[in-house]
N, C-alpha and C positions, 0 to 999 in steps of 0.2 A: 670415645669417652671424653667428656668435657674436662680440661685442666682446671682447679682451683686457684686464684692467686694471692697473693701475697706482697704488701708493700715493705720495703725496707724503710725504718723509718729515718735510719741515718744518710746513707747514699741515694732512695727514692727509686729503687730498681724494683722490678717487678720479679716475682718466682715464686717456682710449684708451692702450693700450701704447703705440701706432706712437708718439706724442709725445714727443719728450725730457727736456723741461722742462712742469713744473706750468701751466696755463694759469690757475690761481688768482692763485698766489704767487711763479712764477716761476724757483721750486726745480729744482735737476738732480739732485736726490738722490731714488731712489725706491726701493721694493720692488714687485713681482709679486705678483699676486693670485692665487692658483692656481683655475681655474676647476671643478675636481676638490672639491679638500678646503678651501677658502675659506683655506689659509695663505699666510703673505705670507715670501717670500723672496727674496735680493739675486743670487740666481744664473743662471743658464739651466733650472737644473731643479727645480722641487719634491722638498724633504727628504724629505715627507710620503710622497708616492704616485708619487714619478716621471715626474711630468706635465711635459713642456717646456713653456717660458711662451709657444712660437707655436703650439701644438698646439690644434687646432680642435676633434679628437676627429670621433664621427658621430654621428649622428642616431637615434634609438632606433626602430625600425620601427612599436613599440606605440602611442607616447605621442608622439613627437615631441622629447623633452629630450636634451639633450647628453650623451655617452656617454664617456667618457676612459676605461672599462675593459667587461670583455666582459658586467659587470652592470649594470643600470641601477636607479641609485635612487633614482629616481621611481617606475618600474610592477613593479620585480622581475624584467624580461624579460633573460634569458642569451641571448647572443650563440651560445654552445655548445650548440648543437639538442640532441648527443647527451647533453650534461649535462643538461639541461630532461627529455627523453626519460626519463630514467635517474631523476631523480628524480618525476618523475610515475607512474611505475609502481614507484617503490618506494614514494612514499604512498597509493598503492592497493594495493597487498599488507598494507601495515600496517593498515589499514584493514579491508582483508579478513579478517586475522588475528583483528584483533579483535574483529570480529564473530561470526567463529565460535566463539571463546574464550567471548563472552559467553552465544551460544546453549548451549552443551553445559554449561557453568557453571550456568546459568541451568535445564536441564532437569534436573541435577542436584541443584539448591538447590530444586526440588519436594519431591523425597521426602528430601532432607539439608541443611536451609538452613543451617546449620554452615558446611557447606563453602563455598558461595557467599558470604557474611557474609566469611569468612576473603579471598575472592578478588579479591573485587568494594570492602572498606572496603580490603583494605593493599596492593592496587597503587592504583597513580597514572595509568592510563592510563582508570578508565571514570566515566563523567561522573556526577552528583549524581539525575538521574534514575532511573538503573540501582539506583546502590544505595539510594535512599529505596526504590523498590518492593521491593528485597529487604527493607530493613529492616521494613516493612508485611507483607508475608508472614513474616518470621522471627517476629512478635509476635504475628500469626493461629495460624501453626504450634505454636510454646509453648502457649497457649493452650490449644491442642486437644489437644495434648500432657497437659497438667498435668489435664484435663477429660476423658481418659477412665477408664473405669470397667473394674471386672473382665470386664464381658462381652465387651470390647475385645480382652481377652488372655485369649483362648480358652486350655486346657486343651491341649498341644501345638500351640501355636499359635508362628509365631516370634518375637514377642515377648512379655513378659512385662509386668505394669503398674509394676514397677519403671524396665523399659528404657525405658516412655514418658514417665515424668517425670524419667528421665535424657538423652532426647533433647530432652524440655522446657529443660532445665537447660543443657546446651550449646551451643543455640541461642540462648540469653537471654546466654549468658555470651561466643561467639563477637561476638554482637553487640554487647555495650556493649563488648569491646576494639575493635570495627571502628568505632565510634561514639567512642571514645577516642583512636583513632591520627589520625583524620580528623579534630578537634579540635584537639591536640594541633600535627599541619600545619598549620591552617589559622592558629592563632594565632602560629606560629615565621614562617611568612610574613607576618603581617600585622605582627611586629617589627622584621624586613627592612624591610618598605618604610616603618615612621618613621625 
């Protein structure tokens, strides 16, 4: 059974609600300790969260810690199945989404790493993995780009050796803006948290 407590408001010692006076100092003067949001208030209810000060609350099925609303935070476990329900298969659809985003992006940034460079540095949703390997393939790709030669670009062929060191060219150029913006975040966040 959860104790209720009790602040003294003369000596600052803590004990049982049920008590009337301080067993310290002897004081009748106290405030509630909300067992919710740790605020201390003179009333029957918490200002904070609505808690009454005889309120037991329940028992969190997960973890075992005391529950005064339908979240528990200690383990994160909702009270609300069908809201728990709800959002577990919406993190799994996001999930799913983005994986396939990544695949199709990703078989696309084969023969146009352009494009994937563009997808993978200025959204915010794919991890430092994804796009280092892009970034490693967009420098291969240039590369071989800017290294080939006339017999590359056959004589009615559909490119020309211009079009390869201009696909060189936009793949080096996609990339250091996607290597710039991701820089650029990383340092705006790291001004944030001083």
């Amino acid at each position: 059974m959860l104790t209720m407590k009790k602040k003294c408001a003369y000596c600052g010692s803590l004990f049982d609600a049920s008590l009337s006076e301080c067993p310290h100092c002897g004081g009748r003067s106290s405030d509630h300790i909300c067992p919710n949001c740790g605020a201390e208030y003179d009333g029957a209810v918490c200002p904070k969260c609505g808690i009454r000060f005889d309120d037991e609350g329940q028992k969190c099925p997960r973890c075992g810690a005391r529950m005064f609303a339908r979240h528990c935070a200690t383990c994160g476990y909702t009270a609300d199945f069908a809201k728990t329900a709800t959002n577990t298969v919406k993190k799994a659809g996001e999930t799913a989404a983005s994986l396939f985003v990544i695949v199709i992006v990703g078989m696309i940034g084969v023969f146009a790493p352009y494009v994937s460079n563009l997808v993978f540095f200025l959204g915010r949703r794919y991890g430092k993995a994804v796009r280092w390997i892009t970034a490693l393939w967009s420098l291969f790709f240039a590369a071989a780009m800017f290294n080939a030669t006339p017999e590359h670009a056959e004589e009615g062929g559909p490119v020309s050796l211009g079009g390869f060191h201009m696909m060189g060219a936009l793949t080096l150029a996609t990339l250091a803006l996607g290597l710039f913006v991701v820089w650029r975040r990383s340092k705006k966040e790291k001004d944030e948290r001083c």
